[in-house]
C-alpha angles and dihedrals in degrees: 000000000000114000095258098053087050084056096050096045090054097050087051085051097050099040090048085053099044081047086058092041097042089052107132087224102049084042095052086048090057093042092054094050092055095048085060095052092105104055092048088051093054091047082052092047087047095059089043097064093038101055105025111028097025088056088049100051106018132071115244083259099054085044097058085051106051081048091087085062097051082048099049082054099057086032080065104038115020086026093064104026098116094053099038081048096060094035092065097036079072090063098044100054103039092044082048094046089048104259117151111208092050077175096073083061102053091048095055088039091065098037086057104053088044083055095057095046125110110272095211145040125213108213134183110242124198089276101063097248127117115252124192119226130202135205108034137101113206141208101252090058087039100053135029099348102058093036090110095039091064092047085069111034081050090056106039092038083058097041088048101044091036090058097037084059087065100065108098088206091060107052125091116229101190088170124188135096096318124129120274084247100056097043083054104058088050090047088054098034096093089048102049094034085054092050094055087041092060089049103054079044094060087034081056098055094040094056099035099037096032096022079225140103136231104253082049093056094033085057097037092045122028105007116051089033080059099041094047089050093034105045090038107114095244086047083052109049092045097054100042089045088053087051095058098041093061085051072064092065090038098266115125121248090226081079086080116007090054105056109019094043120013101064085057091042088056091050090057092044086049087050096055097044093059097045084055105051087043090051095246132150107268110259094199149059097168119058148123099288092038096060098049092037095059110008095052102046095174094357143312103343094028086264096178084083090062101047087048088049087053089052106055103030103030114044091123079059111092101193088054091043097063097029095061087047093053096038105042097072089065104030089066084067084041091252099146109157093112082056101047088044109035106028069037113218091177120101093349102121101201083068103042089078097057093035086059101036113037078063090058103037082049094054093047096054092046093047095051088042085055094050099046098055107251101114129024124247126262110278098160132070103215122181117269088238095070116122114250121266088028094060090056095046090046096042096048077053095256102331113157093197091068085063086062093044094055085046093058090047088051092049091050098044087048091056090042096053086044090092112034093053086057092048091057097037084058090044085051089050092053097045090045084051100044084051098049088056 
């Protein structure tokens, strides 16, 4: 392969990822999620205070009392998750496509997953038998479980109503001196009316032909087949090293991690969360506390390991020098982009070893220290943001151990950086050199 064919090859590469990432239904996905963010954080604090900081100041009486706080909280946030998600997802994508009432969207979003729900719910009564009650949603078909089900009621509901709005034929012009408001929710009243109206058709078949609903067969038969592949941690640690292999050629890991992983990590988090809150046993090792926590130490690429590494090898060397004093105030929050761009990581081929593999080394040590015992599971979602060795400690619910953990996965990352920062020191000499003459 000539080196004009490897360049091209590469831009073709690059153009065909920032496509995918650029997608305006991956991006509203992200965009939602992190509108969410907030609400995932306070379930995670919640948690926190409830099995780490209540045990420590309250009698087992009192504990069992403030609870009920820690409860109304993930009644409110994890509970919910699944219906607050697609609503949003209708926000996201018709704001993103151009529409200007993104409301609209979220009200027929949620209609529509209502729609879809199951309409009844088979109890055990005193007796032993199994009764059948009408008239309530609850919070298993709400929350987690429903979470990818509203991914794709949210999309489909928006794609279906925004192109319904189109049609001429279909819109209500009622005229006259009425406020813009008004006239607007009777030009779009066909249209949204139409879009709930397909899905209690679909709800209907699905319930009279399958005698099941459409949260039951998402979950059967998508969520939890991808989840099991994707959140492996073989599935993980694939996906999240091809991620960061494509930040090496200047294309954000978020491509991939966001939208392939990330949605089935928070299920999992969800998961644990409310496991935690409830007293349960912890479902999950892998989820979306536990990769950043110990796979992006610094940042994408776990890049704290390199600036200690600067620190510590390479102090004759200017350009390391100043670039670890620049860079060492953000990448404590894992904020690495001075890093990525000015050491640079991106398209330097000696780093992109290191940058790929320190994450997933990272993600293996803590994954087998998880399932041996020696440190708890990640219970809390911290914020990203938080600096390394706290947001273990913070995300295990206040297991020290995890501290250890994160220090292991920094020495060998170190150790693992050493070399190939020499390699391309050396590469940066000879070019310099070869300039100069």
């Amino acid at each position: 392969m000539t080196e004009t064919n490897k360049i091209s090859f590469m831009d073709k590469f690059t153009e065909a990822a920032m496509k995918f990432g650029a997608q305006v239904h991956l991006r509203s996905l992200r965009d939602a999620f992190a509108i969410m963010m907030p609400l995932f954080i306070l379930a995670g604090l919640a948690v926190l205070i409830n099995s780490v900081i209540f045990p420590k100041i309250l009698s087992e009486s009192a504990i069992q009392t403030a609870g009920h706080w820690a409860t109304s909280i993930a009644n409110a946030t994890l509970n919910v998750s699944g219906l607050i998600l697609c609503g949003i997802i209708g926000y996201t994508l018709s704001k993103n496509k151009g529409y200007k009432s993104p409301y609209t969207c979220v009200m027929i979003a949620i209609a529509a997953l209502i729609v879809m729900m199951p309409q009844t719910l088979k109890i055990a009564a005193t007796d032993g038998s199994e009764v059948e009650v009408g008239g309530i949603l609850t919070y298993g078909n709400l929350g987690t479980s429903s979470m990818f089900a509203g991914i794709i009621v949210g999309l489909l509901s928006t794609e279906i109503y925004l192109r319904l709005s189109k049609i001429d034929k279909l819109r209500v012009n009622i005229g006259g001196d009425v406020p813009p408001q008004v006239n607007a929710s009777f030009n779009n009243m066909i249209p949204a009316m139409l879009s709930i109206i397909i899905f209690s058709i679909v709800s209907f078949v699905l319930y009279s032909v399958f005698n099941t609903d459409l949260i039951t067969l998402i979950t059967t038969m998508i969520q939890e087949p991808l989840r099991k592949v994707n959140t492996s941690l073989v599935g993980t640690v694939l996906i999240y090293s091809f991620g960061n292999l494509l930040f090496t050629f200047g294309i954000h890991q978020t491509v991939v991690n966001g939208t392939i992983l990330e949605p089935l990590l928070l299920v999992n988090m969800n998961e644990n969360m409310a496991a935690a809150a409830a007293g349960k046993e912890i479902p999950h090792i892998i989820n979306s506390t536990f990769v950043p926590t110990f796979g992006m130490l610094g940042g994408t690429g776990s890049t704290i390991c390199l600036l200690i590494a600067a620190f510590l090898f390479f102090r004759k060397n200017q350009q390391y020098s100043e670039l670890g004093k620049l860079a060492v105030a953000p990448g404590l929050f894992n904020i690495n982009e001075p890093v990525i761009f000015g050491f640079p990581i991106v398209f330097n081929l000696p780093m992109i070893i290191p940058f790929v593999l320190t994450p997933a080394i990272g993600i293996i040590i803590a994954y087998f220290a998880t399932a041996i015992g020696f440190m708890n599971k990640c219970t809390v979602l911290v914020p990203w943001t938080t600096p390394p060795l706290l947001n273990g400690f913070l995300a295990t619910g206040g297991d020290f151990r995890a501290i250890i953990v994160q220090l292991v996965i920094i020495i060998i990352g170190v150790l693992l950086y050493l070399p190939f920062m020499k390699i391309s020191e050396r590469v940066s000499r000879k070019q310099a050199e070869a300039l100069n003459n």
